[in-house]
ZADREN-328563 format. One record per atom (N, C-alpha, C, O, CB): residue number from 1; atom name; residue in three letters; x, y, z. Coordinates in steps of 0.001 Angstrom, whole numbers, always signed. Glycine has a CB too. Example, Ala and Ser with C-alpha at 12.3 -4.5 7.8 and 13.67 -1.06 7.14 Angstrom:
BEGIN
+-------+-------+------+---------+---------+---------+
! fikol ! kolpa ! domi !       X !       Y !       Z !
+-------+-------+------+---------+---------+---------+
!     1 !     N !  ala !  +13190 !   -5690 !   +7800 !
!     1 !    CA !  ala !  +12300 !   -4500 !   +7800 !
!     1 !     C !  ala !  +13200 !   -3300 !   +7800 !
!     1 !     O !  ala !  +14236 !   -3319 !   +8465 !
!     1 !    CB !  ala !  +11308 !   -4473 !   +9046 !
!     2 !     N !  ser !  +12850 !   -2250 !   +7080 !
!     2 !    CA !  ser !  +13670 !   -1060 !   +7140 !
!     2 !     C !  ser !  +12900 !     +30 !   +7870 !
!     2 !     O !  ser !  +13409 !   +1138 !   +8039 !
!     2 !    CB !  ser !  +14084 !    -598 !   +5725 !
+-------+-------+------+---------+---------+---------+
END
This chain:
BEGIN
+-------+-------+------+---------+---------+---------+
! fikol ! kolpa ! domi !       X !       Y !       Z !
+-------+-------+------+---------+---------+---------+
!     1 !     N !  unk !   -1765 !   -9884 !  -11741 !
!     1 !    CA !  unk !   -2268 !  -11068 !  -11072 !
!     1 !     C !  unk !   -3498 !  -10668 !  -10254 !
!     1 !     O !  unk !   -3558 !   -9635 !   -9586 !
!     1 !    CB !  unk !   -1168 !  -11717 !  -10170 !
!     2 !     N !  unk !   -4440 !  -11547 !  -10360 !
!     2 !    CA !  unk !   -5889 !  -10900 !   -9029 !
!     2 !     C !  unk !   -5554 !  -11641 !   -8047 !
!     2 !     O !  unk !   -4596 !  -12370 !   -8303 !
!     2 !    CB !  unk !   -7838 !  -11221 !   -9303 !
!     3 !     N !  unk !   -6070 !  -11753 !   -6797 !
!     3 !    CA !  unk !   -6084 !  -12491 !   -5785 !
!     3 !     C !  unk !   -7576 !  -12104 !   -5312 !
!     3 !     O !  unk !   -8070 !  -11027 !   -4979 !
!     3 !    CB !  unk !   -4852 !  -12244 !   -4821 !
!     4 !     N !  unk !   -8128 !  -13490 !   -5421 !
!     4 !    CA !  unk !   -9447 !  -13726 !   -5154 !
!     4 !     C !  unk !   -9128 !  -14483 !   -3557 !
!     4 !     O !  unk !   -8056 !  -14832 !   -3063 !
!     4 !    CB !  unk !  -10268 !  -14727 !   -6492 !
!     5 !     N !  unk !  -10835 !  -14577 !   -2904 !
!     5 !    CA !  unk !  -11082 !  -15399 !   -1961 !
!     5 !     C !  unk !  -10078 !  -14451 !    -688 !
!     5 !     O !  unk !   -9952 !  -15049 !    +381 !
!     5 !    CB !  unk !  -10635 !  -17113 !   -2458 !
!     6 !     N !  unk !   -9623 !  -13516 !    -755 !
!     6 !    CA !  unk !   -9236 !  -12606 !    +650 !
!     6 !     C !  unk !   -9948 !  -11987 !   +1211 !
!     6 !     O !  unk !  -10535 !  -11282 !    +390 !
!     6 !    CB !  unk !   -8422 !  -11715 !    +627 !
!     7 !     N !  unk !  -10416 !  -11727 !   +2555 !
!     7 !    CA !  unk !  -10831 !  -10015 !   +3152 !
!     7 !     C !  unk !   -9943 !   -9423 !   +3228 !
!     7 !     O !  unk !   -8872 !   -9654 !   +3789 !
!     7 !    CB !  unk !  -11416 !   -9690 !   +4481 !
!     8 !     N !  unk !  -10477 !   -8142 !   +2369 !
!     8 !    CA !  unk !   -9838 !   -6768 !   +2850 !
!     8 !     C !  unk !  -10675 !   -5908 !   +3778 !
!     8 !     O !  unk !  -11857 !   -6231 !   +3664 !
!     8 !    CB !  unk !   -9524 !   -5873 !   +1631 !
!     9 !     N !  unk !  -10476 !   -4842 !   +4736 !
!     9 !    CA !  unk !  -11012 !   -4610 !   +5660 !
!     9 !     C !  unk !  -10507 !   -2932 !   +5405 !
!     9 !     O !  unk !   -9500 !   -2398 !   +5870 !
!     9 !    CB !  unk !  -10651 !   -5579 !   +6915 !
!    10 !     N !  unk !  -11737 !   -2214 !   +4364 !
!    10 !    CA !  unk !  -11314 !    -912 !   +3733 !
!    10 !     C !  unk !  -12654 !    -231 !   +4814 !
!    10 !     O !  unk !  -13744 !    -662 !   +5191 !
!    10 !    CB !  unk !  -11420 !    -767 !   +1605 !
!    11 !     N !  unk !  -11716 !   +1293 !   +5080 !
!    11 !    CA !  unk !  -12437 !   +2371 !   +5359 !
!    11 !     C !  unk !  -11562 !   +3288 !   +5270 !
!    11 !     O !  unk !  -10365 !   +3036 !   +5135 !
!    11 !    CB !  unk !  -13113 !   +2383 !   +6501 !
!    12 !     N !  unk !  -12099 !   +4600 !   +5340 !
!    12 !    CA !  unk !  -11731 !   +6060 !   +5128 !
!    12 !     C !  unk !  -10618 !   +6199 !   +5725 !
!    12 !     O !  unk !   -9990 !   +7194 !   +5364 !
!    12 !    CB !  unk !  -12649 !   +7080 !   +5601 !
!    13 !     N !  unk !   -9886 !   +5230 !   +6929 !
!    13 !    CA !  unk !   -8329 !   +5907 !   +6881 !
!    13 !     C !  unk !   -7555 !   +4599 !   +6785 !
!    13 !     O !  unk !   -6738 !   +4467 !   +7697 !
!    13 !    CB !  unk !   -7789 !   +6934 !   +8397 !
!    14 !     N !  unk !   -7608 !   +3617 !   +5923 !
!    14 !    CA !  unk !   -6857 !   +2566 !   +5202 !
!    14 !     C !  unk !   -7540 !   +1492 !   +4888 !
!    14 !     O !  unk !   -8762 !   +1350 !   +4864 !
!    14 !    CB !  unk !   -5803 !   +2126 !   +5849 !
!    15 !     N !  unk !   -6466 !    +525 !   +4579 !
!    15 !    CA !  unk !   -7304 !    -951 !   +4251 !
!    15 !     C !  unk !   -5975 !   -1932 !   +5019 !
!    15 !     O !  unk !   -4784 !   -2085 !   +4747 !
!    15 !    CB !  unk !   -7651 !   -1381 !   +2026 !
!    16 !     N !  unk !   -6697 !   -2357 !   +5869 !
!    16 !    CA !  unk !   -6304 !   -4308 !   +6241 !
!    16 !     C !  unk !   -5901 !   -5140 !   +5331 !
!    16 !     O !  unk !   -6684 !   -5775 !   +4625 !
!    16 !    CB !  unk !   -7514 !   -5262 !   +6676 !
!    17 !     N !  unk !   -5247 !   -5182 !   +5293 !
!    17 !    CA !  unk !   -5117 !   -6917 !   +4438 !
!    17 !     C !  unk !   -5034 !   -8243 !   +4312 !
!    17 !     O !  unk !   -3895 !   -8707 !   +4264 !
!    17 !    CB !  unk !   -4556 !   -7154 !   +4037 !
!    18 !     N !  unk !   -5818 !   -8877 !   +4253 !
!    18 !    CA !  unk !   -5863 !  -10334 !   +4770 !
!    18 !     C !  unk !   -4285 !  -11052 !   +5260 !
!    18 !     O !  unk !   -3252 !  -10908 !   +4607 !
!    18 !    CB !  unk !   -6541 !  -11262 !   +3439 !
!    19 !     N !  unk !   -4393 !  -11809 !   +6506 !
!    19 !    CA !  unk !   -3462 !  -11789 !   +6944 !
!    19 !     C !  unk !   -2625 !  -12922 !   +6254 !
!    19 !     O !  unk !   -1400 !  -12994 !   +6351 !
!    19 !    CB !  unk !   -3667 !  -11753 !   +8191 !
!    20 !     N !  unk !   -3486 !  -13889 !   +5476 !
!    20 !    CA !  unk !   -2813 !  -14769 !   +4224 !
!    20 !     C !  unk !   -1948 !  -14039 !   +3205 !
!    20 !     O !  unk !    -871 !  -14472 !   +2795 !
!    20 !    CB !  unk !   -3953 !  -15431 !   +3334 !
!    21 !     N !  unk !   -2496 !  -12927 !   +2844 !
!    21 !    CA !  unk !   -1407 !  -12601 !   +2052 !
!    21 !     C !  unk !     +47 !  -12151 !   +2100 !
!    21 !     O !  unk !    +620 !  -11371 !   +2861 !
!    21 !    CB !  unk !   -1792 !  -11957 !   +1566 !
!    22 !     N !  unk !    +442 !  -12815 !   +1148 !
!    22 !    CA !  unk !   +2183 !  -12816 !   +1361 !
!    22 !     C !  unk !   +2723 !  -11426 !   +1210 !
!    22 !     O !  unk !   +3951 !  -11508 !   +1208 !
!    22 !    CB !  unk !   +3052 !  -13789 !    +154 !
!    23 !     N !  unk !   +2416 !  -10467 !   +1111 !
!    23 !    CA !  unk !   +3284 !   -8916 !   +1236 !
!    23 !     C !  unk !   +4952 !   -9663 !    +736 !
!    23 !     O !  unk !   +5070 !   -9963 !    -452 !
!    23 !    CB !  unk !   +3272 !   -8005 !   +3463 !
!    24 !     N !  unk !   +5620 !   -9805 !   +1267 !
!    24 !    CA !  unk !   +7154 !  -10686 !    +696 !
!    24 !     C !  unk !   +6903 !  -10703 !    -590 !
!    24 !     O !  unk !   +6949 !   -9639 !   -1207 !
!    24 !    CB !  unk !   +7508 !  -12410 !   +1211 !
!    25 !     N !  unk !   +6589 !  -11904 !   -1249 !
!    25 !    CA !  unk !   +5973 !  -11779 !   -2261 !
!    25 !     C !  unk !   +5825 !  -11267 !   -3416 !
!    25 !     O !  unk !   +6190 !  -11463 !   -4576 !
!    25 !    CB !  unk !   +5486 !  -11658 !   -2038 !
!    26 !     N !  unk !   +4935 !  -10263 !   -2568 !
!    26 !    CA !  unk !   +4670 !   -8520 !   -4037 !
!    26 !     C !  unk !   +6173 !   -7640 !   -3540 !
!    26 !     O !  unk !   +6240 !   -6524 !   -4055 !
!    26 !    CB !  unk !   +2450 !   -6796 !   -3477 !
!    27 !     N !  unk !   +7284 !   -7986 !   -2676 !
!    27 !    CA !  unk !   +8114 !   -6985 !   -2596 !
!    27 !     C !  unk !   +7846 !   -5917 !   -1723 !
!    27 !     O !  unk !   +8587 !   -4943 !   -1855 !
!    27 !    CB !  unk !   +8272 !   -6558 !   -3696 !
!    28 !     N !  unk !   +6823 !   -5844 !    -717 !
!    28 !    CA !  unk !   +6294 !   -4936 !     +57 !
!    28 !     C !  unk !   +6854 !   -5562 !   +1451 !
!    28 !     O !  unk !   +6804 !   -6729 !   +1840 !
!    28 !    CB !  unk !   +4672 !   -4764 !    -153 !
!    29 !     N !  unk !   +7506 !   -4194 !   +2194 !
!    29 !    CA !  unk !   +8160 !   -4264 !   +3563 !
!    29 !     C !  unk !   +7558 !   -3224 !   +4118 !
!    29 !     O !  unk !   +6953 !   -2328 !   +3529 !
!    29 !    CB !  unk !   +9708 !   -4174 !   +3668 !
!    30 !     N !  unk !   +7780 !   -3387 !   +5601 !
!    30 !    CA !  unk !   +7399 !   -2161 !   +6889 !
!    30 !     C !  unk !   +7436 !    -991 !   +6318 !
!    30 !     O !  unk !   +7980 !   -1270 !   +5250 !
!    30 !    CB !  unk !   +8449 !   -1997 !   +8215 !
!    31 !     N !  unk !   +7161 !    +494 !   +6294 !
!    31 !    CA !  unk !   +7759 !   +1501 !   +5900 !
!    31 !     C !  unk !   +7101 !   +1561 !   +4451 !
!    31 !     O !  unk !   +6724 !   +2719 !   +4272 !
!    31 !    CB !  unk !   +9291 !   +1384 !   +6052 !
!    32 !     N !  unk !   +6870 !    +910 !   +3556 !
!    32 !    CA !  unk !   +6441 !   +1003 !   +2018 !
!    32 !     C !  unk !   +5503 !   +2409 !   +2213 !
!    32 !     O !  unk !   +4907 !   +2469 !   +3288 !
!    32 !    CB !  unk !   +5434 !    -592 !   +1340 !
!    33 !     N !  unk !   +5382 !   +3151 !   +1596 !
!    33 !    CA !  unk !   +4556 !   +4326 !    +736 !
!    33 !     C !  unk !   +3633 !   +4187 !    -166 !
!    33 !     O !  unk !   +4170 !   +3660 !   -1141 !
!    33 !    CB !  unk !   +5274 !   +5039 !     +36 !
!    34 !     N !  unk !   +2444 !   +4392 !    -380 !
!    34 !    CA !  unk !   +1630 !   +4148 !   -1563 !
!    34 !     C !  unk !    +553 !   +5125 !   -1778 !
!    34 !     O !  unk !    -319 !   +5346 !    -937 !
!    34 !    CB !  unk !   +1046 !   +2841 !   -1501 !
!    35 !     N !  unk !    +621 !   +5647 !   -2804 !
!    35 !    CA !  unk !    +112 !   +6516 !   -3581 !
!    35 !     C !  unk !   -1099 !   +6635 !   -4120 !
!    35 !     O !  unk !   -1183 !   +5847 !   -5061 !
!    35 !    CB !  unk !    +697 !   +6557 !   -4309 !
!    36 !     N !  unk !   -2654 !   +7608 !   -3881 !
!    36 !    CA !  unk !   -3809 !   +6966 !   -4290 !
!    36 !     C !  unk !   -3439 !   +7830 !   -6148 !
!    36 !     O !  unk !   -2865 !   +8915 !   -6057 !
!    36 !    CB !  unk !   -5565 !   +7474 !   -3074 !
!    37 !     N !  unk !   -3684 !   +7461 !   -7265 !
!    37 !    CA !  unk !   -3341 !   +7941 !   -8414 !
!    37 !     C !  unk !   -4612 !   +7423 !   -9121 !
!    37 !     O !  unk !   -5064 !   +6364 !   -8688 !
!    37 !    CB !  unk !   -1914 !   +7500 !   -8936 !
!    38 !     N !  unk !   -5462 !   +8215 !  -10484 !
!    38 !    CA !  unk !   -5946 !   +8037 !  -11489 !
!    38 !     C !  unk !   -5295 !   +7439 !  -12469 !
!    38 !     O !  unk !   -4321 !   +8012 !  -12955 !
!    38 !    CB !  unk !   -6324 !   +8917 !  -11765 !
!    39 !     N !  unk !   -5675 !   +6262 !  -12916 !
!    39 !    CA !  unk !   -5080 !   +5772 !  -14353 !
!    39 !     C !  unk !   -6510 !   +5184 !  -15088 !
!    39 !     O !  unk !   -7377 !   +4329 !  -14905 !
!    39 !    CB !  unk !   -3686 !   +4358 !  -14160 !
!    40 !     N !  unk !   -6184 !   +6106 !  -15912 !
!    40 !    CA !  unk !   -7430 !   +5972 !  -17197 !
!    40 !     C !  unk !   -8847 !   +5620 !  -16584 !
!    40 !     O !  unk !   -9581 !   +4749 !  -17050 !
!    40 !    CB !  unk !   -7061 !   +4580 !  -18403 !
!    41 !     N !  unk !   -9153 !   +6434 !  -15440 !
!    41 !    CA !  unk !  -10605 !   +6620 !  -14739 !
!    41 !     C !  unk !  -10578 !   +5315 !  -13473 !
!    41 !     O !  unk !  -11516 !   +4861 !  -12817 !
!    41 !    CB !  unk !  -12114 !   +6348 !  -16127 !
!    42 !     N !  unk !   -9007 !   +4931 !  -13457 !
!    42 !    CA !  unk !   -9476 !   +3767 !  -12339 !
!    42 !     C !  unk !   -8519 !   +4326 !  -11073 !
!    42 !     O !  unk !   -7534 !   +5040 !  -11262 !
!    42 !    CB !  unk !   -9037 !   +1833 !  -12885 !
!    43 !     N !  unk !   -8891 !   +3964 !   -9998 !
!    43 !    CA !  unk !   -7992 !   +4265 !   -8607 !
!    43 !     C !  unk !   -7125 !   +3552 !   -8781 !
!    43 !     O !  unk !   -7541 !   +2780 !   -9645 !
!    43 !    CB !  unk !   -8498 !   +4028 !   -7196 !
!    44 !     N !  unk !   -5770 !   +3175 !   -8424 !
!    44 !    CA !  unk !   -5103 !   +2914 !   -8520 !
!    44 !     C !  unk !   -3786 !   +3446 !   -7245 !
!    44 !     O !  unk !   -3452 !   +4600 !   -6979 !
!    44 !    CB !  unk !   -5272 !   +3047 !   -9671 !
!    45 !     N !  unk !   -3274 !   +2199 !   -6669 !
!    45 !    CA !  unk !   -2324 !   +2501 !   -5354 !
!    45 !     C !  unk !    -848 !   +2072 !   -6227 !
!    45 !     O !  unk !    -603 !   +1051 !   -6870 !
!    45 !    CB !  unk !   -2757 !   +1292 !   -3637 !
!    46 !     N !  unk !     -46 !   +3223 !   -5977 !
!    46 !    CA !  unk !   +1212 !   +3263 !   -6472 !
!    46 !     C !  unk !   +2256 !   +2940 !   -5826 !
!    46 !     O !  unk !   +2262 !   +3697 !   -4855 !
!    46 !    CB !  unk !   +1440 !   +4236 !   -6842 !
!    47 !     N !  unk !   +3308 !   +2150 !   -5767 !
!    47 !    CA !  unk !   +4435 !   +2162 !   -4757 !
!    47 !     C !  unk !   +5420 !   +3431 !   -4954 !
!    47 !     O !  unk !   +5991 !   +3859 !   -5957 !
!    47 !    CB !  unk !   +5290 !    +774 !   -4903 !
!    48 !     N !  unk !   +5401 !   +3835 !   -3709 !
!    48 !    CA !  unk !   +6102 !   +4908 !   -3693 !
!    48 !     C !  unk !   +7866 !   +5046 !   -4226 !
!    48 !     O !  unk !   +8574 !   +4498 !   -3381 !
!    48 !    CB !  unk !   +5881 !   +5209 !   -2350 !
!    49 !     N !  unk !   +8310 !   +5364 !   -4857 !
!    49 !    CA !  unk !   +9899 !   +4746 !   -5113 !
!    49 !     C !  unk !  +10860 !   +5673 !   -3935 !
!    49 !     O !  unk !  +10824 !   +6872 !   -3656 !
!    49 !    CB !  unk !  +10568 !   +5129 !   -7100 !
!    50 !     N !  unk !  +11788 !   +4447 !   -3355 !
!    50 !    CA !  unk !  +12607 !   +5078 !   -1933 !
!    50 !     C !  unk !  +13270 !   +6680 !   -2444 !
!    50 !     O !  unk !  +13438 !   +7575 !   -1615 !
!    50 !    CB !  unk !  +14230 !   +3776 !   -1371 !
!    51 !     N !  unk !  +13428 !   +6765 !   -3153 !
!    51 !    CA !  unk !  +14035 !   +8242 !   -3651 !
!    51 !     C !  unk !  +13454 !   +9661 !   -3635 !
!    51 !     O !  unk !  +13842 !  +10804 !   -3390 !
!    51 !    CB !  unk !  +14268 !   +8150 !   -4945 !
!    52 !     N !  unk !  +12100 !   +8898 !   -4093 !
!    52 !    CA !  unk !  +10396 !  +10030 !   -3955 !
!    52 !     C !  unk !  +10372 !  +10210 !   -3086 !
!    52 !     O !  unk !  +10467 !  +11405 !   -2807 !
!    52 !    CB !  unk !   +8882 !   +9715 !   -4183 !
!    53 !     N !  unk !  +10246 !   +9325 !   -2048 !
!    53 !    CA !  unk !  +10298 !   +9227 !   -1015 !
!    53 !     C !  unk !  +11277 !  +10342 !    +179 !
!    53 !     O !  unk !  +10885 !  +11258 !    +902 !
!    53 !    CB !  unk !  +10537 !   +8014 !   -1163 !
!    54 !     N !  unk !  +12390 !   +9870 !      +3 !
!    54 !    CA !  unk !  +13048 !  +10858 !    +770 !
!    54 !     C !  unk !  +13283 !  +12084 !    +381 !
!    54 !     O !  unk !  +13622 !  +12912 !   +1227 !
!    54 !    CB !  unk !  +14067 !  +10503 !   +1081 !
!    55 !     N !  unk !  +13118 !  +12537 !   -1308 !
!    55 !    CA !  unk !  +13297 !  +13985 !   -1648 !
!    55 !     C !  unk !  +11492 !  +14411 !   -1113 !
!    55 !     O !  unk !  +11610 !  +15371 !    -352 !
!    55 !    CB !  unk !  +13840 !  +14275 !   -3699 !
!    56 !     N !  unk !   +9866 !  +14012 !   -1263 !
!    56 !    CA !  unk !   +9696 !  +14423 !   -1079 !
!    56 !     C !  unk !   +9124 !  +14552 !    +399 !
!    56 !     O !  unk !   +8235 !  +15287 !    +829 !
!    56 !    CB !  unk !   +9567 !  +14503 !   -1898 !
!    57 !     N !  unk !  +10162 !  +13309 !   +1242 !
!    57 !    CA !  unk !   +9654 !  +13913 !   +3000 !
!    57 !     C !  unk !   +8637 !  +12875 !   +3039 !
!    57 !     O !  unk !   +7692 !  +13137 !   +3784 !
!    57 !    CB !  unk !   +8839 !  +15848 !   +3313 !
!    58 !     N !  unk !   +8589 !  +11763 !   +2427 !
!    58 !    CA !  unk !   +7436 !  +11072 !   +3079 !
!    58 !     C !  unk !   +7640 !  +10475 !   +4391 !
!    58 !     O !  unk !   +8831 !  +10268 !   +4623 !
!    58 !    CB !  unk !   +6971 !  +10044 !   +2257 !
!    59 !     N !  unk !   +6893 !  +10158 !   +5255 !
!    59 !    CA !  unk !   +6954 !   +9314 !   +6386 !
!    59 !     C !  unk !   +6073 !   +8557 !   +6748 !
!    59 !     O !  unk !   +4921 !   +8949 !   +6933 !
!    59 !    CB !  unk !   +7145 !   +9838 !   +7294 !
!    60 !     N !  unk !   +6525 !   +7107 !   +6946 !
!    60 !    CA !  unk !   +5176 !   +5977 !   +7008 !
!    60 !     C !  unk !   +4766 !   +5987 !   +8889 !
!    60 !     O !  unk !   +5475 !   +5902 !   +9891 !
!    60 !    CB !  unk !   +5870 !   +3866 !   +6304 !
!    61 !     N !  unk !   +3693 !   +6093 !   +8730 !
!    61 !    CA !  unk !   +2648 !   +6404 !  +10156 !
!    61 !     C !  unk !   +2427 !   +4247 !  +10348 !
!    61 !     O !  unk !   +1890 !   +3304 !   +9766 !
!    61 !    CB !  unk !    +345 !   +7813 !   +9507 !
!    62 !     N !  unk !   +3045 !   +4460 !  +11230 !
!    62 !    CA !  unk !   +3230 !   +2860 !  +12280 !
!    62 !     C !  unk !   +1990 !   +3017 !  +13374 !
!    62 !     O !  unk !   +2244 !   +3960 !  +14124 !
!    62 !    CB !  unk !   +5124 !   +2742 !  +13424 !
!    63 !     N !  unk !    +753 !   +2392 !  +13686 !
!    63 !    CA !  unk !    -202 !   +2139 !  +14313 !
!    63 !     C !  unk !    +320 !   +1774 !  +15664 !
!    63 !     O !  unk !    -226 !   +2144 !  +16704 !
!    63 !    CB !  unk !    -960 !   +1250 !  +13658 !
!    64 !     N !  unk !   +1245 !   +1140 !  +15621 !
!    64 !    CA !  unk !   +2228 !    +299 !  +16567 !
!    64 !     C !  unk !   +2539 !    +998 !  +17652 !
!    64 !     O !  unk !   +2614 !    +602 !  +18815 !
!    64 !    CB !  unk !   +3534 !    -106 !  +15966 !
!    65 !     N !  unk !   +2783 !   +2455 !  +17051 !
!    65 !    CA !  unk !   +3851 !   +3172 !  +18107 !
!    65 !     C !  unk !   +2892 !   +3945 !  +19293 !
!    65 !     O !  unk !   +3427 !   +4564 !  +20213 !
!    65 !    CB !  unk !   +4958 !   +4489 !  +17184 !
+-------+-------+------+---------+---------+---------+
END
């Protein structure tokens, strides 16, 4: 699916996401993981799977705290 007509608000240590968009939605909660990966010469952000996750030690960095 594309989603046109949003700002995203990208620089060198993340991206914003328009605050219209539904995150719910795509299945994305607090804590999610995402992965920068090559697929067939394109960038590409991966969801991290909860399992990867805890075998390999990830931890999501909260701005909040």
């Amino acid at each position: 699916m594309r989603y046109v007509d949003y700002d995203w608000h990208l620089s060198s240590t993340g991206i914003v996401l328009d605050e219209t968009l539904n995150t719910d939605a795509l299945g994305w909660k607090g804590g999610d993981i995402f992965k920068l990966t090559n697929v067939n010469g394109k960038a590409k952000l991966l969801k991290v799977d909860p399992v990867e996750k805890f075998v390999r030690g990830f931890s999501s960095i909260d701005e909040n705290q």
